[in-house]
N, C-alpha and C positions, 0 to 999 in steps of 0.2 A: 660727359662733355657739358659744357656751360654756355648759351647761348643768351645769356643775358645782355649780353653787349651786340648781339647779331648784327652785322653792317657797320658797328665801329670801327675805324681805322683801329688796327692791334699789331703792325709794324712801323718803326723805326723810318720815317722818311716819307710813308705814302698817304694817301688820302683816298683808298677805299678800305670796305672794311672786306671781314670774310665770316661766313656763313657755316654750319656745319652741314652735311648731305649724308644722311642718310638712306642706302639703298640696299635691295633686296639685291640687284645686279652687280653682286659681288666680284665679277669677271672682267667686270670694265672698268678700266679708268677711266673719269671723264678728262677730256683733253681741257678743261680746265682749272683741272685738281692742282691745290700747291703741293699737297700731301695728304695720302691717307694710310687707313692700315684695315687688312679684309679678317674679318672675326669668320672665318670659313665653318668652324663647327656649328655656329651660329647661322649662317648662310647671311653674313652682310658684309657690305662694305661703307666705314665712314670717311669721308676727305673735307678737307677746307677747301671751301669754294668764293674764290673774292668775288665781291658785291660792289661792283660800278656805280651810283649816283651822282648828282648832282650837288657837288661838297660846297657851293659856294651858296647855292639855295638852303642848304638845311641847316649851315654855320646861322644863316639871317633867321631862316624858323627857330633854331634853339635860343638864338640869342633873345629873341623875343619873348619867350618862353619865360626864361630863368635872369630875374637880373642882375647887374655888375656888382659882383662880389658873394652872388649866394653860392652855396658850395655844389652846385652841379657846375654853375658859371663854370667856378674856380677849377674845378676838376676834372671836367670836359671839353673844355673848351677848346683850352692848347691841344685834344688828342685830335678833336675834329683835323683845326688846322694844322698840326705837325704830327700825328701817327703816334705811337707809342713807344716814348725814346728809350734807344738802349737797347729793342726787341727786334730781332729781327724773323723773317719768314725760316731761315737755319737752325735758330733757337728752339724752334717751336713742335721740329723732331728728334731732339735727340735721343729719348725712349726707345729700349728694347722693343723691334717690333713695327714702328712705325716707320711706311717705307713713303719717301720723297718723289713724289710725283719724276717720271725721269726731262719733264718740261719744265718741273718747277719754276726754275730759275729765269725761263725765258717766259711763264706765265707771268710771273711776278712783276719783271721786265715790260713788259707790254702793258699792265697793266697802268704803269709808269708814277709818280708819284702824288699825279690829280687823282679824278674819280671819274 
């Protein structure tokens, strides 16, 4: 898994991002999971877990940051405030194997398109 973007919006529409979770408590779901899948031979379980902050604060930190027109601006920008078009939380299991949180939808939901 790739956590380089960890808390980047990575769906279609929203503005928080998601996190990966790695645990030893293979047995639980967390009632936050969008989706995960349990490596049991292994003894773990990973899920994506969305990351709520404050998306209008940190648009103003990065923009600060990086100026208009450099290529994080260019390439970051739009994901902060519009999520990652075209992707959606659906997308992101369809891999043998990876079983969809049975909340997902209504986690996703909730978490709604702010942060």
């Amino acid at each position: 898994f790739n956590n380089g973007a960890a808390g980047m919006p990575n769906f279609a529409h929203v503005r928080w991002g998601v996190l990966t979770r790695v645990s030893a408590d293979w047995k639980r779901v967390p009632a936050d999971s969008l989706y995960g899948i349990v490596l049991g031979a292994h003894g773990v379980r990973v899920d994506a877990i969305p990351v709520r902050y404050d998306v209008d604060g940190w648009q103003r930190t990065f923009d600060s940051w990086w100026t208009e027109g450099s290529a994080a601006r260019v390439s970051y920008s739009g994901r902060i405030a519009h999520g990652l078009r075209g992707w959606t939380v659906e997308d992101a299991y369809p891999a043998q194997g990876i079983q969809r949180a049975t909340r997902a939808r209504s986690v996703a939901a909730s978490c709604g398109p702010g942060g």
